[in-house]
LOSE-710483 format. One line per 4 residues: for each residue x, y negated, z of C-alpha. Coordinates in nm, 2 decimals, padded with zeros to 4 digits. Each point is the difference from the previous one (the first is absolute). Example, Ala and Ser with C-alpha at 12.3 -4.5 7.8 and 13.67 -1.06 7.14 Angstrom:
BEGIN
01.23:00.45:00.78 | 00.14:-00.34:-00.07
# end
This chain:
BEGIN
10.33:-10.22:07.94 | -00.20:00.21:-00.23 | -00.13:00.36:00.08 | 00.10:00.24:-00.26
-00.40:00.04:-00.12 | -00.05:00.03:-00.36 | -00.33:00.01:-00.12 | 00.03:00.12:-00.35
-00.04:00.38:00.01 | 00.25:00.28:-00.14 | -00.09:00.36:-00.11 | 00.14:00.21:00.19
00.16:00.26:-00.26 | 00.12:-00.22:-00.26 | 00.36:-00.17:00.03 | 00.00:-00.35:-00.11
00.25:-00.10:-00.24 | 00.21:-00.21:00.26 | -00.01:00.33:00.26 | 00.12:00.17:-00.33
00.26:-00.17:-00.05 | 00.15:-00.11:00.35 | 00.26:00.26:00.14 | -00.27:00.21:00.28
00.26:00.08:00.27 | -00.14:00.29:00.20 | -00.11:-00.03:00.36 | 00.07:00.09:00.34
-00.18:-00.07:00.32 | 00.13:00.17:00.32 | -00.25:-00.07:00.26 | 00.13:00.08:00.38
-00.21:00.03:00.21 | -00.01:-00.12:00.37 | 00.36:-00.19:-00.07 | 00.03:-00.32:00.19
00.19:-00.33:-00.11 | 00.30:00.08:00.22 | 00.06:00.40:-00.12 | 00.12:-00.10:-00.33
00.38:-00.08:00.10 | 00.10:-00.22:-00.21 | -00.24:-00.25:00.16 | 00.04:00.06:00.35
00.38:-00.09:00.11 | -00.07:00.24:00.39 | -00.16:00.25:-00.23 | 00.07:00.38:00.17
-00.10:00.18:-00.36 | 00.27:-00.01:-00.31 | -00.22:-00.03:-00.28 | 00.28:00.05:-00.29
-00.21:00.07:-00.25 | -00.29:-00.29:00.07 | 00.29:-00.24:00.01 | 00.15:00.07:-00.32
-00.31:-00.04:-00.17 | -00.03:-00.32:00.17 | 00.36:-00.10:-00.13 | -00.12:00.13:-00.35
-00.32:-00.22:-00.01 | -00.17:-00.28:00.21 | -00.11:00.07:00.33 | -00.31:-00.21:00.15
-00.01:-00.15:00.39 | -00.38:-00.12:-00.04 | -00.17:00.30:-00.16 | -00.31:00.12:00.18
-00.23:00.33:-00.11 | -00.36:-00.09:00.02 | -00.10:00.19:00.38 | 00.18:00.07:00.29
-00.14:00.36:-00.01 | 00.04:00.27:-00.34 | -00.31:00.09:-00.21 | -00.05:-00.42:-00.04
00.33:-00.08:-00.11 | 00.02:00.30:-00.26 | -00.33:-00.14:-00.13 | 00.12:-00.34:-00.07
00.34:00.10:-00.13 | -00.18:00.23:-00.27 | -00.30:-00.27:-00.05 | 00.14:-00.32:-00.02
-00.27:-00.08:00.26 | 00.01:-00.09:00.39 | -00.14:00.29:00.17 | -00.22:-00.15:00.22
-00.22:-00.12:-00.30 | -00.14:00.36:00.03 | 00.11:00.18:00.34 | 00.25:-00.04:00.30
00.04:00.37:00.17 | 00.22:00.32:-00.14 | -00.18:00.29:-00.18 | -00.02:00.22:00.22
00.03:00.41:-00.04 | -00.24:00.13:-00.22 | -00.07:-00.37:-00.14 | -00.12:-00.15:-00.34
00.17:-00.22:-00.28 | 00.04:-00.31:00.12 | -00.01:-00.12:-00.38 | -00.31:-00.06:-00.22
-00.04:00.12:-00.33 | 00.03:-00.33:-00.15 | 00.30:-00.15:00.19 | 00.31:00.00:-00.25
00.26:00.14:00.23 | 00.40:-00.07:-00.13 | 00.04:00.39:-00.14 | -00.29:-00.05:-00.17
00.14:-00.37:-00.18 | 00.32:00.16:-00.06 | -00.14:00.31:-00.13 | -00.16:-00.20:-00.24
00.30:-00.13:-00.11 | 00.17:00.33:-00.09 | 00.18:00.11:00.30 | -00.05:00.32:00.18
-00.08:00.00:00.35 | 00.11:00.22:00.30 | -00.09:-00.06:00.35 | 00.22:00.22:00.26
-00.01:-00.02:00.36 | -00.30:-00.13:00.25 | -00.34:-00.13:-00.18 | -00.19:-00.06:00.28
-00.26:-00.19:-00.22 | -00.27:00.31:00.03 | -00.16:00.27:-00.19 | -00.37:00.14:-00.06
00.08:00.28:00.25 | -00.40:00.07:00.00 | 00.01:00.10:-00.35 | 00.20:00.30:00.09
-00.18:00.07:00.33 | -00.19:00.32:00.03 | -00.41:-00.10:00.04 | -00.02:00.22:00.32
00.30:-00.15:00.16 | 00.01:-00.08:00.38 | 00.27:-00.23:00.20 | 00.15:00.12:00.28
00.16:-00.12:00.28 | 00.40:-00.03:-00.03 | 00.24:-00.16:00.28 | -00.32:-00.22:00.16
-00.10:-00.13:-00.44 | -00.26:00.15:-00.21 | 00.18:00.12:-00.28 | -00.06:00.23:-00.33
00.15:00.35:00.07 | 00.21:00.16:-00.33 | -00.33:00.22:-00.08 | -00.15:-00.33:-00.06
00.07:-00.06:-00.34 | 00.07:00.19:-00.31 | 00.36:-00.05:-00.08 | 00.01:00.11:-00.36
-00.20:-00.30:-00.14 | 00.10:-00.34:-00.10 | -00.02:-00.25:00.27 | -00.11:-00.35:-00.18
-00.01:-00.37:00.03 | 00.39:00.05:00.09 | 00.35:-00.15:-00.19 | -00.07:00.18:-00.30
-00.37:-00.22:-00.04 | 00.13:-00.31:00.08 | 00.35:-00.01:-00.26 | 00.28:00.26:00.04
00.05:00.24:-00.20 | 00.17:00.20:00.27 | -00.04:00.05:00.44 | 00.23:00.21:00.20
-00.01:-00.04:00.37 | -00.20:00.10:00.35 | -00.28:-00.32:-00.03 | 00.15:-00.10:00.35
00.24:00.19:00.25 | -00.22:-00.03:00.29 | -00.33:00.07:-00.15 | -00.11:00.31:-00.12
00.00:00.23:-00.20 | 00.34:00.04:00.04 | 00.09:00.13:-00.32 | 00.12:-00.10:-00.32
-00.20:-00.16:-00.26 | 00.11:00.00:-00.39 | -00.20:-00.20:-00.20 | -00.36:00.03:00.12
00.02:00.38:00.15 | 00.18:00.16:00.36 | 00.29:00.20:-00.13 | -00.10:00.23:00.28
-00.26:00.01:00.16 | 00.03:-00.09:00.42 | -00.14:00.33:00.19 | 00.07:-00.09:00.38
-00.02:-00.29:00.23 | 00.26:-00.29:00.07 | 00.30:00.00:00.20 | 00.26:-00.20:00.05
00.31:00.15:-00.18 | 00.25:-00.09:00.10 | -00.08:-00.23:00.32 | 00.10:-00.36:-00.08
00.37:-00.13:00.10 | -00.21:-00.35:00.09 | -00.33:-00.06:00.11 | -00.32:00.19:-00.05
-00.08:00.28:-00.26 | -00.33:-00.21:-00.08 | -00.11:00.27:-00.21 | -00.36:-00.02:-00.06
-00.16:00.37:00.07 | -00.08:00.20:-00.31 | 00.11:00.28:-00.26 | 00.34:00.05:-00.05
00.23:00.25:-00.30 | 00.15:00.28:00.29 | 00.33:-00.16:00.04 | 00.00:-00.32:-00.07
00.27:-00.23:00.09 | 00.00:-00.34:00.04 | 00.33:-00.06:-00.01 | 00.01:00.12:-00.34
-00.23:-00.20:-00.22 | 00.24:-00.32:-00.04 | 00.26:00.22:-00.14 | -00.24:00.16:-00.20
-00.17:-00.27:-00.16 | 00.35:-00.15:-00.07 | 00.08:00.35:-00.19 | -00.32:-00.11:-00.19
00.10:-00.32:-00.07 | 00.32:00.07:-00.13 | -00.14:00.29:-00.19 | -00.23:-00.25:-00.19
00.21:-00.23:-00.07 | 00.22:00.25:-00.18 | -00.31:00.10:-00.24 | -00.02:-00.35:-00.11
00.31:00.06:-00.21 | -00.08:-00.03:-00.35 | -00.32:-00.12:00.08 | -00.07:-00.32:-00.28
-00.24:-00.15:00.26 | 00.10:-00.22:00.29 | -00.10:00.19:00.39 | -00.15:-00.19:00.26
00.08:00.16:00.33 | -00.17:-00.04:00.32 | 00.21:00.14:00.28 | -00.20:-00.01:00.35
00.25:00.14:00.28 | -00.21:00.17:00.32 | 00.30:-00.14:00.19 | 00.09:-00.14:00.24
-00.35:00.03:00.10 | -00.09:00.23:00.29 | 00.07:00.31:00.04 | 00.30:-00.11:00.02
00.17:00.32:-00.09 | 00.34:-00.04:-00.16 | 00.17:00.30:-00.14 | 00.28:00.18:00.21
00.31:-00.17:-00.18 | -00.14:-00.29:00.05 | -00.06:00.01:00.38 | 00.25:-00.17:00.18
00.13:-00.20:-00.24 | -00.06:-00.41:00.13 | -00.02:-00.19:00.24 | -00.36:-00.05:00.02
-00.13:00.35:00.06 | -00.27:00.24:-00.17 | -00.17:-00.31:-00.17 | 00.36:-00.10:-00.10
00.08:00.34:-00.14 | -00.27:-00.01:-00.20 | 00.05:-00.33:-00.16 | 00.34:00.11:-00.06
-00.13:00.32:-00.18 | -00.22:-00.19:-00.20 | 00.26:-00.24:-00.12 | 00.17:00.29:-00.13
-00.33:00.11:-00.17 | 00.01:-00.31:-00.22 | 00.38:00.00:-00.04 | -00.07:00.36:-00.19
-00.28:-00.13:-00.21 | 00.25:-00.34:-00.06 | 00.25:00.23:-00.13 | -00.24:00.22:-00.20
-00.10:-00.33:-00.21 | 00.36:-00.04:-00.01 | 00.07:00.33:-00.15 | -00.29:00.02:-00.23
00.11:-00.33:-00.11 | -00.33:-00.21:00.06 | 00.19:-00.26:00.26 | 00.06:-00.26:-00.30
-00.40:-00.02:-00.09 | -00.13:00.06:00.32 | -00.19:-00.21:00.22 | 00.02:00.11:00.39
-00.16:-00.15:00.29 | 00.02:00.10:00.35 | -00.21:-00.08:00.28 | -00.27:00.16:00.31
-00.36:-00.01:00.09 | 00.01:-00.20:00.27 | 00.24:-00.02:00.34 | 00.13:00.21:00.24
-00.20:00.26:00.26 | -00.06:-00.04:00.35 | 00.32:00.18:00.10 | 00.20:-00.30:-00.13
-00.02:-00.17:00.34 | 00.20:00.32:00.20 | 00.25:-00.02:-00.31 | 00.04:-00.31:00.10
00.03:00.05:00.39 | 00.18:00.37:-00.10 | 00.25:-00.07:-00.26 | 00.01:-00.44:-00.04
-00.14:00.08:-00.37 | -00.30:-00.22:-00.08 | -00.17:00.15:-00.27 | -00.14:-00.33:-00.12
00.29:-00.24:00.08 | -00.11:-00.35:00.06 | -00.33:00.05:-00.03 | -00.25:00.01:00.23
-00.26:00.30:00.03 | -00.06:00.34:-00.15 | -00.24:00.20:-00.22 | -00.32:-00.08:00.01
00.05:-00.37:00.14 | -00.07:-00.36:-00.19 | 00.37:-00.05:00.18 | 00.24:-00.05:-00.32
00.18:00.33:00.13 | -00.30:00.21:-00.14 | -00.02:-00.08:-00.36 | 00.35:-00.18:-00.03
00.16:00.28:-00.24 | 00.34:00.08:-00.14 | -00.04:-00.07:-00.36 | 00.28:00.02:-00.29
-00.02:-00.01:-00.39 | 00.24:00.12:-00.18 | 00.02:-00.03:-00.41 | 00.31:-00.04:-00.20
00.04:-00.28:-00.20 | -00.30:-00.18:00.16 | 00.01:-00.06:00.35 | 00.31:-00.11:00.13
00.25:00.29:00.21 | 00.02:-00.07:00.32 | -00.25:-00.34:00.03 | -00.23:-00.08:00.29
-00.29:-00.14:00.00 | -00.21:-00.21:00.27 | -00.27:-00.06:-00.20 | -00.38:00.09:00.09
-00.01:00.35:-00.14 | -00.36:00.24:00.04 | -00.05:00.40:-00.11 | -00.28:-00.08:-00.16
00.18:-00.22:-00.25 | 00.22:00.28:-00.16 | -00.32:00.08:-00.24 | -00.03:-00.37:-00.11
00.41:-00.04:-00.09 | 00.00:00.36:-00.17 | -00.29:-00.08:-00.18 | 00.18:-00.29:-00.12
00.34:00.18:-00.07 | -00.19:00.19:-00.26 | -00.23:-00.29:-00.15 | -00.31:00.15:00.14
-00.28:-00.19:00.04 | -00.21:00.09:00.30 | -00.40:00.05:-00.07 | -00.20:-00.26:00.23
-00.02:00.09:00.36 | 00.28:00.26:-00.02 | 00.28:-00.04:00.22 | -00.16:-00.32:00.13
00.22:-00.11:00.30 | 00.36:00.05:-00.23 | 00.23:-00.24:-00.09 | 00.26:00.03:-00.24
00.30:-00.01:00.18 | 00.23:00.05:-00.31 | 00.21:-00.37:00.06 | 00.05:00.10:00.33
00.14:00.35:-00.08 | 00.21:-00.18:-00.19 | 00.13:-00.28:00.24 | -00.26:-00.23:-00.03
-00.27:-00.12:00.23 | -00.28:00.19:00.16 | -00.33:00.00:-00.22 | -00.22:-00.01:00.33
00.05:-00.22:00.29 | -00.25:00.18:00.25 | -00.10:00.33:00.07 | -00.26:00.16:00.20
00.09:00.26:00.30 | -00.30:00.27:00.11 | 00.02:00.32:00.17 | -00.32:00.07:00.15
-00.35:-00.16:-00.06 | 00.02:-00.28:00.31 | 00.36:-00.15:-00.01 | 00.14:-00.21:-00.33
00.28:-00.18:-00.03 | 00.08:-00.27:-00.28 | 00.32:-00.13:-00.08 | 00.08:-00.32:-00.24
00.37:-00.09:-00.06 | 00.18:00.08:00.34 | -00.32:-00.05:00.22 | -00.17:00.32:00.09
-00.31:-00.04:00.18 | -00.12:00.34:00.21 | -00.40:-00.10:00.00 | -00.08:00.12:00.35
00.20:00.05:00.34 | 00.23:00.29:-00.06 | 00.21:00.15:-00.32 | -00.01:00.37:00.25
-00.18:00.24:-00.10 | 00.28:00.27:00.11 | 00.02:-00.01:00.43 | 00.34:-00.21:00.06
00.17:00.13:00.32 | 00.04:-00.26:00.28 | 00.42:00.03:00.01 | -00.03:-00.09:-00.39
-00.19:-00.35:00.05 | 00.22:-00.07:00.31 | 00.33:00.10:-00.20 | -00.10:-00.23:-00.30
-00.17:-00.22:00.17 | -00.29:-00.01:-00.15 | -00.28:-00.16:00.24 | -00.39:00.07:-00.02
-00.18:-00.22:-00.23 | -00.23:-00.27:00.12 | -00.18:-00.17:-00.31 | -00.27:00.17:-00.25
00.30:00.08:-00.27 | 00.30:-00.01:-00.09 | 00.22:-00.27:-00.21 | 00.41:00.11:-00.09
00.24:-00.18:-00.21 | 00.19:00.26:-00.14 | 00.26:-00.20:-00.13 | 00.13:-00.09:00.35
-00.18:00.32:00.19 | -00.03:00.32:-00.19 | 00.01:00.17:00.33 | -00.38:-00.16:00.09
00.10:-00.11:00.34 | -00.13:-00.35:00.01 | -00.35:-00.06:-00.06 | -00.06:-00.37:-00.18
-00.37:00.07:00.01 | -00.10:-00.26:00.20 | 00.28:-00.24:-00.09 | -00.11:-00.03:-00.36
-00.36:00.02:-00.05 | -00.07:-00.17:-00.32 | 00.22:00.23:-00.16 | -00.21:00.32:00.19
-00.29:-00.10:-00.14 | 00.13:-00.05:-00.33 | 00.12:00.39:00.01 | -00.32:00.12:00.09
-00.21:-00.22:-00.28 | 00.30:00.21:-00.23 | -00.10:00.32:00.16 | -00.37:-00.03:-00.07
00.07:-00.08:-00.34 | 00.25:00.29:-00.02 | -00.30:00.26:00.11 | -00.26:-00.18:-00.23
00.18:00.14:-00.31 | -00.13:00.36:-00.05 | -00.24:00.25:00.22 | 00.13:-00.01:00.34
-00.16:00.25:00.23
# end
């Protein structure tokens, strides 16, 4: 199989005649975020959380079983999704508060292509991706010292000017949204400036129904909730969509939810309202979040020409294992591990597209399916030929939309710098002695059975063992170190630091 690299170069700006004349369906992209394998319903027969909503879509469109984001953690996986490029060709770790871009100048990101190509863009909801925070810092500025972290107190900065190198520099036309939940400043931010600026320090409001707050210290709006920004953003969301009535040009919309992801702070109506507790709430909540902007493309009639996919950053948090002992809800289903881990449970995804008239209602797929290809089959939806070494590691995965084969038949699995994993049909080798890089609690190995590892890696068939309980490693060794040679030649294509 061919990677979708094209090395004749396109203006960006100018629509080719065949872009021209194709029908452009607008775009979608709802990107959860911390939602394992086993919370869409659907997919998980014991799941604990209705997911109405999710579901339909899934009965509207095709939903994927093999579809894997690029990292087990966030910053990464958003990377790759809107680069068309494996993450760890660059970096490994999360921007953390007050962090920079993690794009260059000169990396074509997919706003930027499909700005190029006529739409408008909008990102709503959780960048995450970083911002030139020093531009706006005051020269005299000194951290202080916040809940045991250095921090930047709300004096810090000057809130009235621009803050750069954000969504607007690299492709949309539009931002709404808070950068992340749990980082500050905890404010809103419209387009590259606070809507009000953050005057006193972080707290937790309100206090999480689930797990820690894991609020990182800094300057906060006076009464800010966190239990409202889902419902806000969704407001937004729905708001935009409405604008893009009348509107001649098609709309690409990137919608990044700050849920489930911790705090895990579901509104009040909400609370109480599954089986699986707080984290189940909020799922719930959120499935009702994209049933209202479902219904808004209904009822501004852009369903027909619309092209939605659905899918998350990468698995399920820690607290997935007392879900599990709590409630029998395993957030990730069969799958073994969590976020952050090589394990298939940290960047297995849920992962639906839905467009009339194109991909089949209610079809599943099995076929090898990546994040970082959704830049590749766009670009070839709309005829657009990809300038060389742009969107590198993305196949076109139109045919398999579309009920056909996958267009790749491995794909490489990275959260931090030490730990790769490579798989190649339905072998998966984990290229050292562990997929963990979240603890595991001793009743969960001794409940699943899963027994300490004794060789230098790891080798699965997937086909027979999705659950990764029996390791083949030493069993097969010829087809080992065939994965590895794979591996190497993976990591030789492009910077990788």
């Amino acid at each position: 199989m061919l990677n979708f690299r094209i090395s004749c170069v396109v203006v960006l700006g100018c629509l080719s005649s065949a872009a021209l004349s194709a029908e452009r369906p607008n775009i979608v992209i709802i990107y959860a975020d911390d939602m394992g394998y086993g919370d869409l319903a659907v997919q998980n027969p014991d799941s604990k959380i209705p997911t109405p909503h999710l579901d339909r879509l899934a009965s509207q469109g095709m939903r994927f079983t093999d579809a894997h984001s690029s990292s087990g953690i966030c910053t990464p996986s958003r990377y790759a999704l809107l680069s068309g490029r494996y993450h760890w060709r660059k970096f490994h770790g999360i921007v953390n508060a007050w962090g920079e871009s993690v794009f260059a100048a000169e990396r074509l990101t997919l706003p930027e292509m499909l700005k190029g190509q006529g739409y408008t863009t909008a990102c709503i909801g959780k960048w995450h991706l970083g911002f030139d925070w020093k531009a706006i810092r005051k020269p005299d500025a000194q951290m202080v010292e916040s809940g045991g972290r250095k921090t930047w107190g709300a004096d810090a900065f000057d809130w009235h000017k621009a803050i750069p190198d954000g969504p607007l520099d690299h492709g949309f036309d539009y931002y709404f949204g808070d950068d992340v939940p749990n980082f500050p400043p905890y404010t809103w931010i419209e387009n590259d400036r606070v809507v009000v600026p953050p005057t006193v320090p972080y707290v937790p409001n309100p206090a999480p129904s689930e797990g820690s707050p894991e609020g990182r210290p800094g300057p906060m709006v006076a009464g800010w909730r966190q239990d409202e920004v889902m419902p806000t953003l969704t407001d937004k969301v729905v708001h935009w969509l409405e604008q893009q009535q009348g509107n001649e040009q098609p709309f690409f919309l990137y919608w990044p939810w700050t849920s489930p992801h911790a705090p895990i702070v579901p509104a009040a109506q909400w609370q109480g309202k599954t089986e699986a507790g707080g984290f189940g709430d909020f799922v719930a909540q959120s499935d009702d979040h994209a049933g209202q902007v479902l219904k808004a493309l209904d009822d501004y009639g852009f369903t027909d020409n619309t092209l939605v996919i659905f899918t998350a950053d990468n698995g399920p948090e820690r607290y997935a294992y007392d879900r599990i002992k709590n409630y029998g809800h395993h957030s990730t289903g069969p799958l073994r591990g969590l976020k952050r881990d090589v394990w298939e449970g940290g960047h297995r995804v849920p992962f639906i597209v839905r467009w009339p008239q194109h991909v089949t209602a209610g079809s599943v797929s099995a076929g090898l399916m990546s994040q970082v290809d959704i830049m590749g089959t766009l670009a070839a939806i709309l005829d657009i030929s990809l300038p060389a070494g742009q969107a590198d590691d993305s196949y076109n995965q139109l045919s398999l939309w579309q009920g056909g084969e996958s267009a790749r038949d491995s794909i490489v699995h990275n959260t931090f710098a030490k730990l790769y994993a490579i798989r190649r049909g339905s072998w998966l080798l984990v290229d050292g002695p562990s997929g963990n890089s979240s603890a595991v609690p001793a009743w969960f190995d001794q409940e699943f059975e899963y027994s300490a590892n004794q060789e230098p890696g790891l080798l699965n068939d997937l086909a027979t063992d999705v659950g990764q309980h029996y390791n083949l490693y030493a069993e097969q060794p010829e087809r080992v170190r065939e994965l590895k040679a794979l591996l190497k030649e993976k990591q030789s294509h492009g910077e990788v630091r």
